[in-house]
N, C-alpha and C positions, 0 to 999 in steps of 0.2 A: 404343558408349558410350566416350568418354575421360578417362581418369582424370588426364589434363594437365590444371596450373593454372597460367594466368601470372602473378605477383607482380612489380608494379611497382614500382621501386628509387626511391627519391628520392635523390641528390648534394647534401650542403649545402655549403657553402662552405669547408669543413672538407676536403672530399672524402671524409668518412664516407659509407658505405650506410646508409638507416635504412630503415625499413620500420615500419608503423605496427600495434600490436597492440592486440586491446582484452584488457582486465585486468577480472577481475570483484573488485568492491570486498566488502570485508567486509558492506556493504548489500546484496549481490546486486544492483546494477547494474553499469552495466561503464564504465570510461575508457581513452577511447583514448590511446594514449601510442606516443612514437617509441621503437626500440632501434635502436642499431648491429647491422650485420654482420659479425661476428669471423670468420671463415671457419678460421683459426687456435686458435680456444678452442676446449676440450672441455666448457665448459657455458655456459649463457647465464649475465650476471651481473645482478644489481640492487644498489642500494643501501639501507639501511635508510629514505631520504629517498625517496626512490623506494616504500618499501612504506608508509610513513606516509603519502606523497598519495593514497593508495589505503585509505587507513583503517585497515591493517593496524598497529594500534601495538604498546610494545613486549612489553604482555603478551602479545600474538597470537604475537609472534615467538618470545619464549620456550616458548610452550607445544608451537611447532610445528618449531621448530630442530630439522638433525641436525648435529653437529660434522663440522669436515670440514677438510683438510691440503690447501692449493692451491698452488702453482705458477704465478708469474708468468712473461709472454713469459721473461725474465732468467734463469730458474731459479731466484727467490726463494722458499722456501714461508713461504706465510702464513696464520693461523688464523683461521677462516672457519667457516661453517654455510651447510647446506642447507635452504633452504625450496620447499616443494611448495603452488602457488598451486593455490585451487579449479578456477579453470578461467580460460584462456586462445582467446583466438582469434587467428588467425596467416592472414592470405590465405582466409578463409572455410572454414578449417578448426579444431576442436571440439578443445583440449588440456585433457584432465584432471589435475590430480595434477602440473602441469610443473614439474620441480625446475628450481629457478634461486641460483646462489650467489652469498649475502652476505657482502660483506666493512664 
């Protein structure tokens, strides 16, 4: 049995990596949506615009924020919050609880 998975990279024109994940919506369905590959970041990010197409508005946000002190590429830090989305799928694998930071 192998525990190797291949994930297919997409090249936009940008020369971003995106990779496509699905997001489970505050209805318990799911939308798939592209991310970047930061390779570089120490967390995945999103936007609040980003959690709003996903239904997640801002009372969701507030209730489920953790404060959080980030660090731009630059060595900026800037104040931000974690949020921990119900579940996530990544290359046909099952994420619970994946914290991702909003700026």
């Amino acid at each position: 049995m192998s525990l190797h998975k291949t994930l297919y990279f997409a090249n936009n024109e940008l020369e971003r990596v995106l990779i496509e994940i699905n997001i489970k919506r505050i209805d318990n369905e799911f939308d798939k949506r592209e991310f970047m590959i930061d390779t570089g970041a120490d967390r995945s990010a999103m936007s609040t615009t980003a959690l709003s197409l996903c239904g997640y508005d801002l009372d969701w946000i507030n209730a489920n924020k953790t404060p959080h002190r980030a660090a731009t590429a630059d060595n900026k830090m800037l104040d931000a919050y974690i949020i921990r989305l119900p579940e996530i799928n990544i290359g046909g694998f099952r994420a619970i609880k994946w914290p991702f930071l909003v700026y």
